[in-house]
C-alpha positions as CSV (number, residue, x, y, z in Angstrom):
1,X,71.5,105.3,44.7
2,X,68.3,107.5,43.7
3,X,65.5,106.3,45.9
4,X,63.3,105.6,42.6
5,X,65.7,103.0,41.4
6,X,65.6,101.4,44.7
7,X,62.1,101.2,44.5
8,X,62.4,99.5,41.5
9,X,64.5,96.9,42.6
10,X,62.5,96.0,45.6
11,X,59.7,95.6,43.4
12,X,61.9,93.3,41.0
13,X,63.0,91.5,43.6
14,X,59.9,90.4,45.3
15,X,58.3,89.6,42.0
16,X,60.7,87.6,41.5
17,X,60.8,85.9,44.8
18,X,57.0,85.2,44.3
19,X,57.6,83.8,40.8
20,X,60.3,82.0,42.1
21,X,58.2,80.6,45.3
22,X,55.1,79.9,42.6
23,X,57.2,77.8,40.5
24,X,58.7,75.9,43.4
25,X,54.6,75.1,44.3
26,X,54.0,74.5,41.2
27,X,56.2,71.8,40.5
28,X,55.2,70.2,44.0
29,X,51.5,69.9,42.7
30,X,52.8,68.6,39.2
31,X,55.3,65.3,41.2
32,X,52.4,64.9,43.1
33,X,49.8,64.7,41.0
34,X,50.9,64.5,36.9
35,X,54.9,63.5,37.5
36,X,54.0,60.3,39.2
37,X,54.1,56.5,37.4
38,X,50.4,56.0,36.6
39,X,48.6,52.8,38.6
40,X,45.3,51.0,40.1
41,X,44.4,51.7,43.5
42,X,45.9,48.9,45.7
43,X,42.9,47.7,46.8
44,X,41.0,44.4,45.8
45,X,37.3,46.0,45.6
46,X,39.2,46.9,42.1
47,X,37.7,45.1,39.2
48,X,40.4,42.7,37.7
49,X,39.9,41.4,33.9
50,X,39.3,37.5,35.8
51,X,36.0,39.3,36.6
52,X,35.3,39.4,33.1
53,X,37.3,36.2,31.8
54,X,33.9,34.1,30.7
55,X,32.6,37.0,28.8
56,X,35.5,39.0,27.4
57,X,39.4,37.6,25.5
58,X,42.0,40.3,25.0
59,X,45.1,39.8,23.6
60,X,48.6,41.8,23.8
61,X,49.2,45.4,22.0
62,X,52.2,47.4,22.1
63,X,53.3,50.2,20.0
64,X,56.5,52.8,21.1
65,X,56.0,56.7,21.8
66,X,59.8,58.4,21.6
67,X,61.5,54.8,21.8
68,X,58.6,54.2,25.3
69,X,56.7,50.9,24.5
70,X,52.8,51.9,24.7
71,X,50.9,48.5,26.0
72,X,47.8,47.7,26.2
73,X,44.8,45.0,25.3
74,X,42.7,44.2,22.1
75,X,39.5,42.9,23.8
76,X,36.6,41.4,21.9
77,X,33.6,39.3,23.4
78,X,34.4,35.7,23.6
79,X,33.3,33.9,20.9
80,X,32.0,37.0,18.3
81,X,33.0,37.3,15.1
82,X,31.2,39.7,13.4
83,X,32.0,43.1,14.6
84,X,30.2,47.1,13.6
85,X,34.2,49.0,14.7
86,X,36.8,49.2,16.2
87,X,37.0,51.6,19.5
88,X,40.6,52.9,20.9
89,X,39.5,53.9,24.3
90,X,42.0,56.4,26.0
91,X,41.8,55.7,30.1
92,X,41.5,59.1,32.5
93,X,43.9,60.1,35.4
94,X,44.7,57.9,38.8
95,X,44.4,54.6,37.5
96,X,44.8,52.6,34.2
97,X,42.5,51.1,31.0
98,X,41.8,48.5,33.6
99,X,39.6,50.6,35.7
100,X,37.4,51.2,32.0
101,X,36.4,47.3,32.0
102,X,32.4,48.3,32.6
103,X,33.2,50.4,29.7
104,X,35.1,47.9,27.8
105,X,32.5,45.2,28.7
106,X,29.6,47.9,27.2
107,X,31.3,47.8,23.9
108,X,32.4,44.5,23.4
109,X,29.1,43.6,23.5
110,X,27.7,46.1,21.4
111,X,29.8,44.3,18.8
112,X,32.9,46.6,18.9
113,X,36.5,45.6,19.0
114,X,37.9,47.9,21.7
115,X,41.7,48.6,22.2
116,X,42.6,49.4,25.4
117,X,46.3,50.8,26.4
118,X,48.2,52.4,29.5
119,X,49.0,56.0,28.6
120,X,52.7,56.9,29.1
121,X,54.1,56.6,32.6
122,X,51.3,54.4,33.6
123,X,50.9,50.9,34.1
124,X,51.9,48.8,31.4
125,X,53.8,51.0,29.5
126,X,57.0,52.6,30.0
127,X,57.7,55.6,30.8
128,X,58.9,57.4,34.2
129,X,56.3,59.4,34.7
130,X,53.4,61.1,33.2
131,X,54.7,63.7,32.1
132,X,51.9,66.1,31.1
133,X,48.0,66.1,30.3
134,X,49.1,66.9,27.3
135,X,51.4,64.1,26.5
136,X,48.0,62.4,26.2
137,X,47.1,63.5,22.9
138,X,50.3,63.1,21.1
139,X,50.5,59.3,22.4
140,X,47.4,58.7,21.0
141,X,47.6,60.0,17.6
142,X,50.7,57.6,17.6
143,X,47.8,54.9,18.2
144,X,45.9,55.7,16.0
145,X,48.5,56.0,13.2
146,X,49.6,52.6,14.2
147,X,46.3,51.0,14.3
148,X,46.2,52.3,10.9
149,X,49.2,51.5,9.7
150,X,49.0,48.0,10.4
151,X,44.9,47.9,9.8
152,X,44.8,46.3,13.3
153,X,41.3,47.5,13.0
154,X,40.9,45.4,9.4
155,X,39.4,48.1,7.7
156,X,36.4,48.2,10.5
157,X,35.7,52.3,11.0
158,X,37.3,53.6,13.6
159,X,35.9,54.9,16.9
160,X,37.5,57.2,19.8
161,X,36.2,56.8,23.4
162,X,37.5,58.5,26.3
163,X,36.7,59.3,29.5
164,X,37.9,62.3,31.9
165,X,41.8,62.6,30.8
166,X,40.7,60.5,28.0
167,X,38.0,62.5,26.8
168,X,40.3,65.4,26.3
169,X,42.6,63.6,24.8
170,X,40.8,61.8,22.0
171,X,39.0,65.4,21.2
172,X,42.6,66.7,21.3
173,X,43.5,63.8,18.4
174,X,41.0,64.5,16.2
175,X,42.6,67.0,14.8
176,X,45.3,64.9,12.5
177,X,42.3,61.9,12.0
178,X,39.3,63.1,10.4
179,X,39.2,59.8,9.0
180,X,38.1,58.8,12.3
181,X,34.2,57.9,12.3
182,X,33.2,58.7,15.9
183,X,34.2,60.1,19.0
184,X,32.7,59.8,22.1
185,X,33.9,62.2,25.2
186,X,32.5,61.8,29.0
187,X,33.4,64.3,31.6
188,X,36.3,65.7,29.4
189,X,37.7,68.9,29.5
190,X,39.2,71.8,27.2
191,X,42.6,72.9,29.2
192,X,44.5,71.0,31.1
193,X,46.0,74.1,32.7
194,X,42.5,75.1,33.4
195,X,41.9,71.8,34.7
196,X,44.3,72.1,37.3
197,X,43.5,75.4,38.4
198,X,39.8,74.2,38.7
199,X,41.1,71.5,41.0
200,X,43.3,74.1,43.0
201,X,40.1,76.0,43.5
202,X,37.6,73.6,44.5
203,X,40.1,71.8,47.3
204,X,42.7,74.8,47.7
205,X,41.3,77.8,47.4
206,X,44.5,79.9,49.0
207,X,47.1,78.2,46.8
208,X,44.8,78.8,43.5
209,X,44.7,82.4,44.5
210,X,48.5,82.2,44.9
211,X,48.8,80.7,41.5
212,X,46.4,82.1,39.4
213,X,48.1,84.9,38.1
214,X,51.1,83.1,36.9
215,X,50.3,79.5,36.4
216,X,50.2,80.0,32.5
217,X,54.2,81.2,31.8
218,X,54.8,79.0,34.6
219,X,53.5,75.9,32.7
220,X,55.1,77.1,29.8
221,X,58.4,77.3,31.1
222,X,58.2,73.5,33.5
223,X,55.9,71.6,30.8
224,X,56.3,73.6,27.4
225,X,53.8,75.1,25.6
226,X,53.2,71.8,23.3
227,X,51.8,70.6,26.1
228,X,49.6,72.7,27.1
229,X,47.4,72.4,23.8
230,X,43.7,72.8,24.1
231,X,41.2,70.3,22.9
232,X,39.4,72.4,20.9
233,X,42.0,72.6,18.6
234,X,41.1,68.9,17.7
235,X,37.6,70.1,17.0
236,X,38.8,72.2,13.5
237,X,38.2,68.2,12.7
238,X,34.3,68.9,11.1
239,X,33.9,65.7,9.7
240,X,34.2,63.5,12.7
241,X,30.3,62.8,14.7
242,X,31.2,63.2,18.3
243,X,29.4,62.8,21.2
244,X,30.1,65.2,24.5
245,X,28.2,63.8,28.4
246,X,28.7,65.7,31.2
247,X,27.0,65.9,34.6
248,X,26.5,69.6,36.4
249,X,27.5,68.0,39.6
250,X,30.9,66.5,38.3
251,X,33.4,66.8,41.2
252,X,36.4,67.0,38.8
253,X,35.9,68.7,36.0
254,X,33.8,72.6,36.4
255,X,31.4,73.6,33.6
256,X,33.5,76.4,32.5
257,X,36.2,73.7,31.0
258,X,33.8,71.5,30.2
259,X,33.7,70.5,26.7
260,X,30.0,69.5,26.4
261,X,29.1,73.2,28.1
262,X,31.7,74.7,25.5
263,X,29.7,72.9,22.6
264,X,26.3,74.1,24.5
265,X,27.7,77.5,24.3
266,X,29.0,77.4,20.8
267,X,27.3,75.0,18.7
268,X,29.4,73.1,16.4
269,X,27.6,70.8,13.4
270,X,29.2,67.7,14.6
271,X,29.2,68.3,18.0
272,X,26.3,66.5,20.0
273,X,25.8,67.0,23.4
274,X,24.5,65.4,26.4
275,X,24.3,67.1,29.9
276,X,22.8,65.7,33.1
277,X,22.3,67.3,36.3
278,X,23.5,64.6,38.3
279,X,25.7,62.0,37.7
280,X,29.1,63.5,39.1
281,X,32.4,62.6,37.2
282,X,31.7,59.0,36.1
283,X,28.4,59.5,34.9
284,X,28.3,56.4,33.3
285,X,28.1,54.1,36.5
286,X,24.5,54.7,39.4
287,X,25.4,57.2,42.4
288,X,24.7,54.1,44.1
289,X,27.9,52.2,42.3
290,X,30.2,54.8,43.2
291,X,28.7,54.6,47.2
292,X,28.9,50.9,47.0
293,X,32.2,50.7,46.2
294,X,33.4,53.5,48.7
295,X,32.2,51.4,51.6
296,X,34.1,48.7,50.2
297,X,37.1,50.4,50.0
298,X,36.7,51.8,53.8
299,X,35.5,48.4,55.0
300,X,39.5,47.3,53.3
301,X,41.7,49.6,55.2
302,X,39.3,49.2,58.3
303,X,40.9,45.8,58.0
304,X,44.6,47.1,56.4
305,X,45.0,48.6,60.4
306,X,44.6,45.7,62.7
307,X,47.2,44.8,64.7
308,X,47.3,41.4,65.0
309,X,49.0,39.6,61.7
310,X,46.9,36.8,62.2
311,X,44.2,38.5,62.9
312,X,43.7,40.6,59.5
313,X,44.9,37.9,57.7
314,X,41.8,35.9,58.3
315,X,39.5,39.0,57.9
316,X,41.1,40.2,54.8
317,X,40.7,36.5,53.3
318,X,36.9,36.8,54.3
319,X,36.6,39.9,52.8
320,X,38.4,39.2,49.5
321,X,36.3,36.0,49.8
322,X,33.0,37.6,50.0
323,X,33.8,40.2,47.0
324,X,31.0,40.6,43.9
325,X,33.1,43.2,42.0
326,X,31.0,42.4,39.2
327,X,27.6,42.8,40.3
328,X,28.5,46.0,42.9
329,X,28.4,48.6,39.8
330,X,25.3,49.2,38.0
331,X,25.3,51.6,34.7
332,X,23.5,54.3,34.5
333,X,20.7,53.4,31.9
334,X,20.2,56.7,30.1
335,X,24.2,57.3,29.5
336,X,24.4,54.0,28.1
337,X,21.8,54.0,26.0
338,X,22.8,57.5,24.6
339,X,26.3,56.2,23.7
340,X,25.5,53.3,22.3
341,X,22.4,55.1,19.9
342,X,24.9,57.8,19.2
343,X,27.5,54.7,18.1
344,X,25.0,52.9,15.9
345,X,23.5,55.6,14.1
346,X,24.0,56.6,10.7
């Protein structure tokens, strides 16, 4: 055999070994971070809707996705009547619409109607897993269409909120709805391929260099490339007013896949935007919040680890017992007030 064509075949063959080992990696990141049923930390410092059961009433929602009940809450503020829209807020990743109740809370009494639902693969809804970032978007246009369909909303316009994940994805949806009224997007991003390599780079810089060059066939061949869909395709939508907060300091998501620097960037005529400097990924809560309610959680499995049964039994009752979920987070006054002057103007 000529001693070119066995160079050749080396070279094949460790490309393809890489490729090969890359793929393998690459599915390992996805099972453990996107191919995984969707839940609430198991902790109790978690806010629980009986923390808001004198102020807010929900009742049941469910729609399907592919055959996959979608379930969720329609929340309102106890006792209201009169109401200015109706908000489908789309949760972000690690948790479920449970872990948005500050937000819910904000907008019920701002006199919205605000549906609430698990994406797919997470919490109440079925599912296995879930599945993709980009699954996101195509699970909510299904809500939206039902909502319509329906007029769950009774003819009240309709609003998009999402946060993280759920920023993304109700930027992604706008692209079938320009019917929608408003949209408002915290800390969401453009790519969720970029996304993930983002993460890969800020907490494992070898294995994004390991990745990087072939993370984008790769994803196209595990995921598909419908699910890889950028945001900004949602934005062709010019009639829809949205809103886009971000904070330079977000741990998350970087500035060059944020969506509010893209609109910086490249202004867009219904595209307002709001960046802080500080305010990391869940810009709407204090710094101090987010501090607060790490302590908690380390104060928890401080507890989780004592031997004796009887023992952490009786200090995990005291702690439980001595819980203000409520009053441990505290918004941060100039994202609010932004949101909810961007939601009732003209």
């Amino acid at each position: 055999m000529a001693p070119w064509l066995i160079a050749i075949i080396v070279v094949f063959g460790i490309l393809f070994l890489y490729v090969a080992i890359m793929m393998v990696l690459f599915a390992l990141v996805m099972r453990k971070l996107i191919w995984v049923r969707g839940k609430d930390p198991d902790n109790p410092c978690f806010l629980r809707f009986e923390d808001y059961r004198n102020e807010l009433e929900r009742k049941p929602y469910e729609t399907f996705y592919y055959g996959k009940k979608i379930a969720g809450f329609l929340y309102k503020e106890r006792g209201r009547k009169d109401f200015s829209g109706f908000v489908i807020l789309s949760h972000g990743l690690f948790g479920t619409h449970v872990q948005y109740l500050i937000d819910i809370d904000m907008l019920c009494k701002a006199g919205y109607v605000v549906l609430a639902y698990d994406q797919y693969g997470v919490g109440l809804s079925e599912g296995k897993n879930q599945e993709s970032l980009g699954t996101g978007i195509y699970v909510l246009e299904n809500v939206i269409a039902d909502v319509e369909r329906r007029n769950l909303n009774d003819s009240l316009p309709i609003v998009l909120y999402g946060h993280s994940w759920g920023g993304y994805c109700v930027t992604g949806a706008l692209r079938k709805h320009p019917e929608i009224a408003k949209a408002v997007s915290r800390s969401g991003f453009v790519s969720p391929t970029k996304a993930g390599l983002d993460a890969l780079r800020h907490f494992c810089r070898p294995l994004y260099f390991l990745l990087a060059p072939v993370v984008y066939p790769i994803s196209w061949f595990l995921i598909g490339r419908r699910n890889m869909r950028s945001a900004l395709k949602g934005m062709k939508n010019h009639s829809t007013k949205c809103l886009f907060i971000y904070s330079l300091d977000d741990e998350m998501v970087f500035p060059e896949n944020a969506l509010a620097c893209h609109f910086k960037d490249h202004p867009q005529e219904n595209a307002e935007v709001f960046i802080r400097e500080t305010g990391g990924h869940n810009n709407l809560l204090t710094p101090q919040s987010m501090e607060n309610y790490r302590n908690l959680v380390k104060d928890y499995q401080a507890i989780t680890v004592i031997e004796d049964p009887e023992e952490r039994k009786k200090r995990s009752e005291a702690f439980v017992g001595s819980l203000d979920r409520r009053n441990q987070y505290r918004l941060e006054e100039t994202v609010r007030d932004r949101i909810l002057s961007f939601l009732e103007k003209e």
